[in-house]
KEKE-3310 file (N, C-alpha, C; in steps of 0.2 Angstrom, whole numbers, plus 5000, padded with zeros to 4 digits):
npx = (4847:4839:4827:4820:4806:4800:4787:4778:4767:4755:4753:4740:4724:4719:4728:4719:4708:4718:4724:4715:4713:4728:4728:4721:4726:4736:4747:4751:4755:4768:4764:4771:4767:4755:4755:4752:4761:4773:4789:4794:4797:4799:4794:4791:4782:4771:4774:4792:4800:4795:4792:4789:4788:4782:4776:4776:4764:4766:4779:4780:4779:4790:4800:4795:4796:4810:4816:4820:4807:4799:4787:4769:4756:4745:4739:4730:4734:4745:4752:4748:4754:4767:4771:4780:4790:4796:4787:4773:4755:4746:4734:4718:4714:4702:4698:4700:4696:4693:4691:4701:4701:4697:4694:4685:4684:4669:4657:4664:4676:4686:4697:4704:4719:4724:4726:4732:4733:4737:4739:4736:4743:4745:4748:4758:4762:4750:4740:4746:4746:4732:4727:4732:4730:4718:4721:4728:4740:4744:4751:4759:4759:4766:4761:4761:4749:4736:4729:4717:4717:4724:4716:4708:4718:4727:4738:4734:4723:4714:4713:4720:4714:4712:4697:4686:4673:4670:4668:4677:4682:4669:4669:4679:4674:4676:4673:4668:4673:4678:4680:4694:4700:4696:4699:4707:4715:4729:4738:4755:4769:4789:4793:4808:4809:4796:4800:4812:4811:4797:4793:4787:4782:4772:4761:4759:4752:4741:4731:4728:4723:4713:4706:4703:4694:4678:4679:4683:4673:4664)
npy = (5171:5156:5145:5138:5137:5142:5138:5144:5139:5141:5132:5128:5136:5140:5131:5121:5125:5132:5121:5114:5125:5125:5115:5117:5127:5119:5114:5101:5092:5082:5062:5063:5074:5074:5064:5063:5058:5061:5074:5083:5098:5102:5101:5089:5093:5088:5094:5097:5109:5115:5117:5116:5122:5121:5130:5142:5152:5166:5166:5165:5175:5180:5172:5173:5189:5189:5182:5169:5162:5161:5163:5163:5160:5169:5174:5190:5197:5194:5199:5213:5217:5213:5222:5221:5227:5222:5214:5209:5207:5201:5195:5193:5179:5176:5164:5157:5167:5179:5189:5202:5207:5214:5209:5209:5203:5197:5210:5217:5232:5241:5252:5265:5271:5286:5288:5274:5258:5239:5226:5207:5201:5193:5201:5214:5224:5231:5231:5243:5251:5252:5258:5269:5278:5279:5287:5283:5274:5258:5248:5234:5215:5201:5185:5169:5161:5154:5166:5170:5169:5176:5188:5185:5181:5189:5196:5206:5217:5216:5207:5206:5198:5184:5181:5171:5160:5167:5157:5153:5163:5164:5154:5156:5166:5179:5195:5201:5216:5226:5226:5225:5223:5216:5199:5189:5174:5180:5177:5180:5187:5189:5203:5206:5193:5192:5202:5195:5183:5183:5175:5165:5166:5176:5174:5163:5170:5177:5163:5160:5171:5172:5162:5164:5174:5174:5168:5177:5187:5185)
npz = (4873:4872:4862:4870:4880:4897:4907:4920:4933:4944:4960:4971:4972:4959:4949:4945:4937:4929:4922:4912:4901:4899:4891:4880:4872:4870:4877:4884:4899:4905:4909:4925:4929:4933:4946:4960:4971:4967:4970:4960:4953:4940:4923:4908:4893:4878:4869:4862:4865:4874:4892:4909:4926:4942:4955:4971:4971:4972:4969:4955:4952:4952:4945:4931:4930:4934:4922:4922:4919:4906:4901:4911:4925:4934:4949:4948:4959:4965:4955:4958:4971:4970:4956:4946:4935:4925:4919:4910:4908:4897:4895:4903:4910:4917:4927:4941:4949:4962:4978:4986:5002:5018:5033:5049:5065:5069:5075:5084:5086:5077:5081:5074:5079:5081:5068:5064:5063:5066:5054:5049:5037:5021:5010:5012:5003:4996:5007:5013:5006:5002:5014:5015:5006:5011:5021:5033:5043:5041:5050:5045:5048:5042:5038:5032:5032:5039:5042:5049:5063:5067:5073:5084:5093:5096:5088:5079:5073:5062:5047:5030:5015:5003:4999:4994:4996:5008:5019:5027:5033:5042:5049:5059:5065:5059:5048:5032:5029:5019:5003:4994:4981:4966:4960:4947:4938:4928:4913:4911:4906:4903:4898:4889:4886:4878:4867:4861:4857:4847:4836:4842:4856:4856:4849:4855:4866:4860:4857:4871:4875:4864:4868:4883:4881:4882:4895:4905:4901:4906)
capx = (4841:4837:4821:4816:4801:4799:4779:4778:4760:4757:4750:4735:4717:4720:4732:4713:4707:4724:4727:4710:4715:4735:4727:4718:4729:4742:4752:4749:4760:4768:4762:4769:4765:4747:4754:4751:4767:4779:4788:4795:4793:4800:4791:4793:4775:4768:4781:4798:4801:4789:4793:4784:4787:4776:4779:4772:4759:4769:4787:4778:4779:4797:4802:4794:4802:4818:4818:4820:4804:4799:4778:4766:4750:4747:4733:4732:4732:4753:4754:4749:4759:4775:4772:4785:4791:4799:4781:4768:4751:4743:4727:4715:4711:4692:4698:4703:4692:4692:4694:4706:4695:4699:4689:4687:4678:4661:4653:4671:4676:4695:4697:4708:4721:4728:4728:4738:4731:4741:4734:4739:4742:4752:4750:4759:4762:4742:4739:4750:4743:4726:4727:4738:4724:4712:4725:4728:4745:4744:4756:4757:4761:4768:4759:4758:4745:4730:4728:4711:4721:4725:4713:4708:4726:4727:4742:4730:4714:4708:4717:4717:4717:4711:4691:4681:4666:4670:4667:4683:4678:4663:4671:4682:4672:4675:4667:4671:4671:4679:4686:4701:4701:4691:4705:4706:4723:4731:4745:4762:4775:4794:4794:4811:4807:4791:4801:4818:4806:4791:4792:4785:4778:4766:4759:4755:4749:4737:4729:4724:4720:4706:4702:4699:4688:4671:4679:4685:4668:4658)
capy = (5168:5151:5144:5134:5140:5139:5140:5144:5140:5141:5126:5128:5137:5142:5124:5114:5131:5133:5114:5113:5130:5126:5109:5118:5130:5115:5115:5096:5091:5074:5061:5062:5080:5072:5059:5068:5056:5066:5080:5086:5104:5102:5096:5090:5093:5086:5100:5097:5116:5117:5114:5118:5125:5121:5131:5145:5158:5171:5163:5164:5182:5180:5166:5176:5193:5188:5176:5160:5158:5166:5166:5160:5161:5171:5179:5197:5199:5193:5205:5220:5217:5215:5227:5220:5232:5215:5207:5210:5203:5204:5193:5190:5172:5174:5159:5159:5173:5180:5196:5203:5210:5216:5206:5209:5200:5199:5212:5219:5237:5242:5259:5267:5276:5289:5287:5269:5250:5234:5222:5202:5198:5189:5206:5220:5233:5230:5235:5248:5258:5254:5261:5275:5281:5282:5293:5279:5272:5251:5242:5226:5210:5198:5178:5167:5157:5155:5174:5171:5169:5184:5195:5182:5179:5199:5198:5210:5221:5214:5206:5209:5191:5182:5178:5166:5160:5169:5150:5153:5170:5164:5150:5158:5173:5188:5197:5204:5225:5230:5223:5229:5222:5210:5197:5185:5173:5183:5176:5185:5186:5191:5209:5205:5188:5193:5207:5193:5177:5187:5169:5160:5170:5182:5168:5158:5174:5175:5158:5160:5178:5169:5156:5166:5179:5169:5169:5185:5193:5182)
capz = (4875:4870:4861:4877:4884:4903:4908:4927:4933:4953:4966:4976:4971:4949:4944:4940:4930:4923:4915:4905:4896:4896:4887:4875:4871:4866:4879:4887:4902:4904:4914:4930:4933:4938:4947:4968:4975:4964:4972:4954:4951:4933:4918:4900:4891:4872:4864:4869:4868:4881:4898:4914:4932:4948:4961:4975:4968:4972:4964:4948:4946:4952:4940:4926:4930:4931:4915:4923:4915:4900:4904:4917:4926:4941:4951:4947:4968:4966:4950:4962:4977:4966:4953:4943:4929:4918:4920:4905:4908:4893:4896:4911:4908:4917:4932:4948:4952:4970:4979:4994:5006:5026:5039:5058:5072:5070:5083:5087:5083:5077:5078:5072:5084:5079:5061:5065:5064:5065:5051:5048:5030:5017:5005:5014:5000:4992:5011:5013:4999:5001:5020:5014:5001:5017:5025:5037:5043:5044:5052:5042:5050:5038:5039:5023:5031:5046:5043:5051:5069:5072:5078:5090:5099:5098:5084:5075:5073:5055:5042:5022:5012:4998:4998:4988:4998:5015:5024:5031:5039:5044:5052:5062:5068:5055:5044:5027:5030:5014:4998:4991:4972:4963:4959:4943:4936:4921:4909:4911:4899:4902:4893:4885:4882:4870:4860:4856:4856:4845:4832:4848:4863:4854:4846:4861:4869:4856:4857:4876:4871:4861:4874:4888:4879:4886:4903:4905:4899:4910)
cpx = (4840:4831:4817:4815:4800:4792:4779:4770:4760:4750:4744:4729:4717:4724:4723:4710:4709:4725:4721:4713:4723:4731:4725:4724:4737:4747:4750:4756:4761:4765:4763:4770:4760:4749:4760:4758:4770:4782:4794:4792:4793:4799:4791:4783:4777:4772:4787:4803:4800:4789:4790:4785:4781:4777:4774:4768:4766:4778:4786:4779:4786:4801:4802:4797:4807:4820:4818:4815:4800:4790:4776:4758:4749:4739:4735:4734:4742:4754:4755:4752:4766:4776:4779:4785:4793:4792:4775:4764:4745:4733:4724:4710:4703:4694:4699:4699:4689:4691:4699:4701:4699:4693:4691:4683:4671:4659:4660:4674:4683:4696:4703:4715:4728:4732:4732:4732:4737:4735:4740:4738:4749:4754:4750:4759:4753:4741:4739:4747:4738:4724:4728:4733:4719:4717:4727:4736:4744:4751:4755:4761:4761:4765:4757:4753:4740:4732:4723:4713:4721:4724:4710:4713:4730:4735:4740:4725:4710:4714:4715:4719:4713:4706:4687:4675:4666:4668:4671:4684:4674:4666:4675:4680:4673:4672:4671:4670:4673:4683:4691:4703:4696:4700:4702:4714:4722:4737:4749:4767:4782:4796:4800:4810:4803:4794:4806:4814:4799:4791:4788:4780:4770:4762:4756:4751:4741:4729:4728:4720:4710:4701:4699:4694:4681:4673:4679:4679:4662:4657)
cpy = (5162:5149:5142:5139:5136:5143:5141:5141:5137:5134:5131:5132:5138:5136:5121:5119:5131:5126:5114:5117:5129:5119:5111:5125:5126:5115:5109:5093:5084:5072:5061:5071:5077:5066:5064:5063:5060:5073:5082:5093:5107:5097:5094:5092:5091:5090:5101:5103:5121:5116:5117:5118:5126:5125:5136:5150:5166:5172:5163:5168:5183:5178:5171:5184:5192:5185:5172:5158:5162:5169:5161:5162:5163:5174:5187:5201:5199:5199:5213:5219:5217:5222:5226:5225:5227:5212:5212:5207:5207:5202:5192:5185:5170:5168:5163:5166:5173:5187:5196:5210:5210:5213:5207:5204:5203:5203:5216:5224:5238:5248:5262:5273:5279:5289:5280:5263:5246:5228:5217:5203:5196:5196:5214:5227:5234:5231:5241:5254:5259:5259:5270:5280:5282:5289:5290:5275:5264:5249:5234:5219:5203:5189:5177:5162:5158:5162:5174:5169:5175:5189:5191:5180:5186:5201:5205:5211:5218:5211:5206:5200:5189:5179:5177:5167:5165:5163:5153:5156:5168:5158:5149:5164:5180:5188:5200:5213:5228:5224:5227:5230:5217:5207:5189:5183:5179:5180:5181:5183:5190:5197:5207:5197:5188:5194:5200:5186:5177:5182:5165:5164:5173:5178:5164:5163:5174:5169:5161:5166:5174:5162:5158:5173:5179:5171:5174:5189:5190:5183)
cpz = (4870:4866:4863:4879:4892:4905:4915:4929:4942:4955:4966:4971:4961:4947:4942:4938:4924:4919:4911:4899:4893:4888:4881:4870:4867:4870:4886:4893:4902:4910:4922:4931:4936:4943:4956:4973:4972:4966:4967:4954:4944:4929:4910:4900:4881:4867:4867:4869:4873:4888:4905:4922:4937:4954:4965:4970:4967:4968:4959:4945:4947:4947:4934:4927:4927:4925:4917:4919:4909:4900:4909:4917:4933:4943:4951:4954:4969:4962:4955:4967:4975:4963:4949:4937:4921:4916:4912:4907:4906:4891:4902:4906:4910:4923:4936:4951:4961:4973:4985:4996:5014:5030:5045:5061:5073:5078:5084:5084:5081:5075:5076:5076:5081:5073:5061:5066:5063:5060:5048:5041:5025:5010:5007:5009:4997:5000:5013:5011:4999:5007:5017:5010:5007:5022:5033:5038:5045:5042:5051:5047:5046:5041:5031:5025:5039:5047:5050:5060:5073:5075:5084:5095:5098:5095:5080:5076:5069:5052:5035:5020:5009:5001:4995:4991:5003:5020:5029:5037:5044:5050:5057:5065:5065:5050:5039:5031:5024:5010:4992:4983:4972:4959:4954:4942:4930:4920:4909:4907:4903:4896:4886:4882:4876:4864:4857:4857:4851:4838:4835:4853:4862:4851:4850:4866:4867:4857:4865:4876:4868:4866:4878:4888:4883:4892:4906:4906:4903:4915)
residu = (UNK:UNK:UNK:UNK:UNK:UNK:UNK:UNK:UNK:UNK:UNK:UNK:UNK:UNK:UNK:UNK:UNK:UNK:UNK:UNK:UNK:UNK:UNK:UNK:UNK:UNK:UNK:UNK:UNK:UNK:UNK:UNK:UNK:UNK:UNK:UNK:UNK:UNK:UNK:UNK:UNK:UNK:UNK:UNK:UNK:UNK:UNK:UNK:UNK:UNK:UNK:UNK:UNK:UNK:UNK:UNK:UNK:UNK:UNK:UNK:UNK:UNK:UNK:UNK:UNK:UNK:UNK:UNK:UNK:UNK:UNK:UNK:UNK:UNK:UNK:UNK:UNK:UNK:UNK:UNK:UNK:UNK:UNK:UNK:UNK:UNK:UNK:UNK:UNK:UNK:UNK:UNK:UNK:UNK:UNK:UNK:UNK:UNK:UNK:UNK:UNK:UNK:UNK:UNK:UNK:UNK:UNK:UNK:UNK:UNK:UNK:UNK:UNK:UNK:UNK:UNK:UNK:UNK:UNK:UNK:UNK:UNK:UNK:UNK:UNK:UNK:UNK:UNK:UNK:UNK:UNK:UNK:UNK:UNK:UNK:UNK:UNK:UNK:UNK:UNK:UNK:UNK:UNK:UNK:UNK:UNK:UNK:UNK:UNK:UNK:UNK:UNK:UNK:UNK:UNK:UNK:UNK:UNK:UNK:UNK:UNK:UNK:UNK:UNK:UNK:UNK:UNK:UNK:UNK:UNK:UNK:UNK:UNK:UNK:UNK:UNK:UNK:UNK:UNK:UNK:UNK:UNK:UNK:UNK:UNK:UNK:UNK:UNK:UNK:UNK:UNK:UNK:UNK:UNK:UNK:UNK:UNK:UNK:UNK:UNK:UNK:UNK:UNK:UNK:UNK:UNK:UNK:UNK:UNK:UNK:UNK:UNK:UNK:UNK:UNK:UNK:UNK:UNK)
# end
């Protein structure tokens, strides 16, 4: 293993969380990560040991896994549905804070037949498991997007997915009914990375460690 650090850090709702704290932490991208024509998903930063991977939420804990990348930043919502065994997530950073919650159709019942539901969502085993624990068999139906569809075009009863305001619900005619986890980003580290990299990694662990104490506790 090399000395080159590769930082994964995911698109969409946690990237304008995550760069104040990478910033402070010492870990500054170059300019054209900020620059929205670029479809780059690899970047130098301010330490050119340091380099930085843009990709999906859920490739982050892949990337870092496998070593591609050595740490990252991820919703704890991807940590549990992977379950990676290579994955370390030694901090919760205190952003991105969300839940995954089960919504139906306001006013609209979904009974349970026969111990069996069918439910849309983009996190079938964090399903799977919650149902299973009710003593309930759901049948998951796999969408990485417009979850909120599906109990109206009769793909599904309810679906399980990621909730901030609830607009979204609301906008589309369902209701929260139950939530699943309370979900925050966490920094992840490449298990063997840490122990043969422990001049570098454990160190930088460290420093967010300290940064996101405040957030974390708030």
């Amino acid at each position: 293993m090399t000395d080159r650090i590769i930082f994964a850090i995911p698109k969409g709702r946690i990237l304008d969380e995550a760069l104040p704290l990478m910033q402070s932490a010492g870990i500054e991208p170059e300019a054209a990560f900020f620059d929205d024509a670029s479809r780059a998903l690899l970047f130098a930063t301010h330490d050119p040991a340091i380099s930085i991977i843009r990709v999906r939420a859920f490739d982050v804990a892949t990337f870092v896994a496998h070593g591609a990348a050595q740490i990252g930043i991820v919703g704890s919502d991807v940590i549990d549905e992977f379950d990676y065994s290579e994955l370390y997530a030694p901090v919760d950073l205190g952003i991105g804070k969300c839940r995954i919650s089960v919504a139906m159709p306001d006013g609209v019942s979904d009974p349970t037949n026969g111990g069996h539901i069918r439910v849309a969502t983009k996190y079938p085993t964090t399903t799977r498991r919650y149902y299973q624990n009710k003593g309930i068999q759901a049948e998951c139906v796999k969408l990485n997007g417009a979850m909120e569809l599906a109990p109206s075009l009769g793909l599904a009863g309810r679906i399980v997915d990621l909730v901030s305001s609830g607009r979204t619900l609301a906008e589309n005619g369902l209701v929260e009914t139950d939530v699943i986890s309370q979900v925050s980003a966490r920094l992840i580290v490449n298990r063997a990375a840490y122990k043969m990299m422990s001049g570098v990694i454990p160190a930088m662990v460290e420093r967010f460690r300290l940064l996101a104490e405040p957030r974390a506790a708030a």
